[in-house]
N, C-alpha and C positions, 0 to 999 in steps of 0.2 A: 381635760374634760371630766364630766362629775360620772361618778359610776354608773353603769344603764342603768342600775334600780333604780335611782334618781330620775329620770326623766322618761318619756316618753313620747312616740311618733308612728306612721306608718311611713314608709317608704313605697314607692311606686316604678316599675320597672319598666316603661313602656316599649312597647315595638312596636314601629312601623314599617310600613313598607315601603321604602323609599331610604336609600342610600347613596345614591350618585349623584344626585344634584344635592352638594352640600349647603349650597344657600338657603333653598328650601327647606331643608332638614333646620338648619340654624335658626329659622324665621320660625320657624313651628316651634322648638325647641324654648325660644328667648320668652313665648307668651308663659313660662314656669318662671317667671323673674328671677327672684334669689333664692326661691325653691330646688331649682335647678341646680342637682348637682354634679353630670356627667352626661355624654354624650358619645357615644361609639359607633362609626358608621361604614358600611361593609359593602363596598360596589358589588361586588360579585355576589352576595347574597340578598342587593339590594335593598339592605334593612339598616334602620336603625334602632339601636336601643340605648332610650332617652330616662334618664334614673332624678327621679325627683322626689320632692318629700310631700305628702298632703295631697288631700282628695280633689283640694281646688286645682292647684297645679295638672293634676292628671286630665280634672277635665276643661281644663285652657287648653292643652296639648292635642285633648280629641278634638275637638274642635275647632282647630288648627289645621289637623292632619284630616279631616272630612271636606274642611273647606280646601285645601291647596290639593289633594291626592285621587287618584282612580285607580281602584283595584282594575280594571278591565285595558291598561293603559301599563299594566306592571309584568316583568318578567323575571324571574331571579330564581338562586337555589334554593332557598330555604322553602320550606312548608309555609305557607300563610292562607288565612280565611278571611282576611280584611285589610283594609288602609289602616286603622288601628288592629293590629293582630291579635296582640296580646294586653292584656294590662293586672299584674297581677299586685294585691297590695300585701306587703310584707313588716309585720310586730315588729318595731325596733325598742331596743329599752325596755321599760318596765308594759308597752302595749301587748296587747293578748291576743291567740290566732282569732277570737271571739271578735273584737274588734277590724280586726282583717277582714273579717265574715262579715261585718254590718256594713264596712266600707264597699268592699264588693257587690253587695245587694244594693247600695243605694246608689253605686254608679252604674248597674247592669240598668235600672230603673230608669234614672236621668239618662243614660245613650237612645233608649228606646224611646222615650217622652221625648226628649229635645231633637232629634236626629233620625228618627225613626231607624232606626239602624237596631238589629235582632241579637242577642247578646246569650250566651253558653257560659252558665258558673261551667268554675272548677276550683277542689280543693277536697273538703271530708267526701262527698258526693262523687268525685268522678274524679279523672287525671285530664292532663293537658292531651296527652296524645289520643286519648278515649274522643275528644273531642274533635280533634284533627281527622279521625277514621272515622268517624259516628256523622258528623253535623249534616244538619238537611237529609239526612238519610235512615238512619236509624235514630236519630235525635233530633226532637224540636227545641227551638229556642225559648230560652227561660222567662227569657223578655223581649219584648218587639214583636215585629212581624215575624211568619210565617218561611218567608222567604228572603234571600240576603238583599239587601239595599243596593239599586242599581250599579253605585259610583262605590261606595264602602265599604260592603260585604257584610260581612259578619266582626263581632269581635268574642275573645274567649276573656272572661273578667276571672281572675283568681283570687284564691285568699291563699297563703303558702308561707314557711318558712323561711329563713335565709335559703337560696340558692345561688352556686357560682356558675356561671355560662364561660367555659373555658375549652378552648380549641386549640388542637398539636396537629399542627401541618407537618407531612411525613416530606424525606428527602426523595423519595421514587414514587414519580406520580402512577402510580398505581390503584387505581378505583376499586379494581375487585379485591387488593392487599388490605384498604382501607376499611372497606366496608366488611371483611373478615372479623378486622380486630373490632370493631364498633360489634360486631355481634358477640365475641367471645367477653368481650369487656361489662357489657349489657347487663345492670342487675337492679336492685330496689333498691342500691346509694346513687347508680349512676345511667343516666339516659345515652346513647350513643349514637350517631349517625355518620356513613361513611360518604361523602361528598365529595364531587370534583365540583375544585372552585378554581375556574379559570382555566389553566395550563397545569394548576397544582392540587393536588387532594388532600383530606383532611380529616381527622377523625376530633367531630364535634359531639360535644362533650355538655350537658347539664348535671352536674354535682348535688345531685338531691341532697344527700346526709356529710356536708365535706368535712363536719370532723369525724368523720368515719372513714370517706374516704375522699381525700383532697386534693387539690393541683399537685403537689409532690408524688402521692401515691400512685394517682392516674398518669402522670407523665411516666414516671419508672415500666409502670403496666405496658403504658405503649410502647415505651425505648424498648424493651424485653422482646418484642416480636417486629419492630423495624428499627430505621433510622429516624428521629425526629428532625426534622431542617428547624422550627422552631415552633414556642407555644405562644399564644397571643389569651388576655383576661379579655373575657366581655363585659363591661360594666364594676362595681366596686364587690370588695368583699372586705367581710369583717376585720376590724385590726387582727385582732386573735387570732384571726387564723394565720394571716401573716405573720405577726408574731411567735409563733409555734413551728417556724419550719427555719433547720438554718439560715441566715442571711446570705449565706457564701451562694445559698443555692436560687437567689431572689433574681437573678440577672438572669439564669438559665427557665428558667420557671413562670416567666414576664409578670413578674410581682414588686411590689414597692409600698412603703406606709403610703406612698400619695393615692393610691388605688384605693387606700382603703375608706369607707363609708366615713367613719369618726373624724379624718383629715380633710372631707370634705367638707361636713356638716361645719365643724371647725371653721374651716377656709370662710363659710356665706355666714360664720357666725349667728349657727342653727343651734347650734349645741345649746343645751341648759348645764351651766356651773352650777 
């Protein structure tokens, strides 16, 4: 693959809500054709997050997930404000957070014209969880209606850096253990959350800055004040980063080059030589 200076893209992260019925997840998923570069999906937090390249892809996938889903019909752990939850766009290559930002305004735009469905940036402006605590309440939407759309809700559109979505399931289901460490851990590289998911709890993890501080580093943090049963990636990360961390410790860590973004792009023959 030719060096990121060389090329460029955005990437698109999406969440939805809907994780259990995997056919529907896959039927929604497939309208990103060869865009489409992953797929991860989470009965107990009932979500999926569907990783694609390009603005058109993202919004095949809304539209998809507007037409098959109902927020009012959903139950799960995770935080959500819509059948599309999230959709944040992410500089790959030689693209800029600048571009990220114009991609985000022109899908906040197109959700609300096409879909009527009310839309929350976030990125220089504001953070994701700002929005989660704020919306319809202390915050109006940037675009669309007023109020959330009957069947869809709301959706939160980003513009952001690389981000890894990385979760260490602890061996003693212990909620209130969980939710300890997600608060001591909690800083401006890493977002935390202590959840019982299922029979099992978890300390979920968004890696805002990961070569600062990254799956290795956060997994140690956690082993240090319990037992980890295991760590699961959500969605792809940079080769680099994987590449930067011993391999002996890639199995322990749920890490692999196939996880990562460039082996995909690779794989759909996205990449620019």
């Amino acid at each position: 693959m030719a060096d990121a200076r060389s090329w460029s893209m955005l990437e698109c992260v999406i969440n939805i809500s809907e994780g259990r019925r995997l056919p529907v997840v896959h039927a929604i998923a497939s309208r990103a054709g060869q865009e489409l570069l992953d797929i991860h999906s989470d009965p107990d937090h009932n979500r999926s997050v569907i990783t694609v390249v390009g603005e058109d892809a993202a919004r095949a996938i809304t539209s998809a997930a507007i037409a098959s889903l109902r927020l009012d019909h959903h139950a799960g752990v995770h935080p959500r404000i819509g059948v599309v939850d999230v959709v944040p766009f992410v500089p790959l290559g030689s693209a800029s957070l600048d571009d990220a930002l114009a991609a985000r305004d022109r899908f906040a735009r197109w959700a609300a014209d096409e879909h009527g469905v009310p839309c929350f940036v976030y990125g220089p402006e504001r953070t994701l969880p700002a929005i989660r605590k704020h919306a319809f309440i202390q915050l109006d939407p940037d675009t669309g209606p007023p109020n959330p759309h009957v069947t869809a809700g709301a959706i939160a559109v980003g513009a952001r850096p690389i981000l890894v979505a990385y979760n260490l399931w602890l061996a003693d289901p212990d909620l209130a253990l969980a939710r300890a460490i997600a608060t001591e851990l909690r800083s401006d590289s890493v977002r935390t959350l202590g959840l019982a998911v299922g029979n099992h709890v978890q300390v979920s993890c968004n890696l805002i800055d990961p070569w600062q501080v990254g799956p290795a580093e956060v997994f140690q943090q956690v082993a240090d004040r319990a037992t980890v049963a295991r760590a699961e990636l959500v969605g792809l990360v940079p080769r680099s980063l994987v590449e930067a961390i011993d391999p002996n410790s890639w199995d322990r860590l749920n890490l692999s080059l196939d996880q990562t973004i460039e082996q995909r792009l690779e794989q759909q023959h996205l990449a620019v030589d």
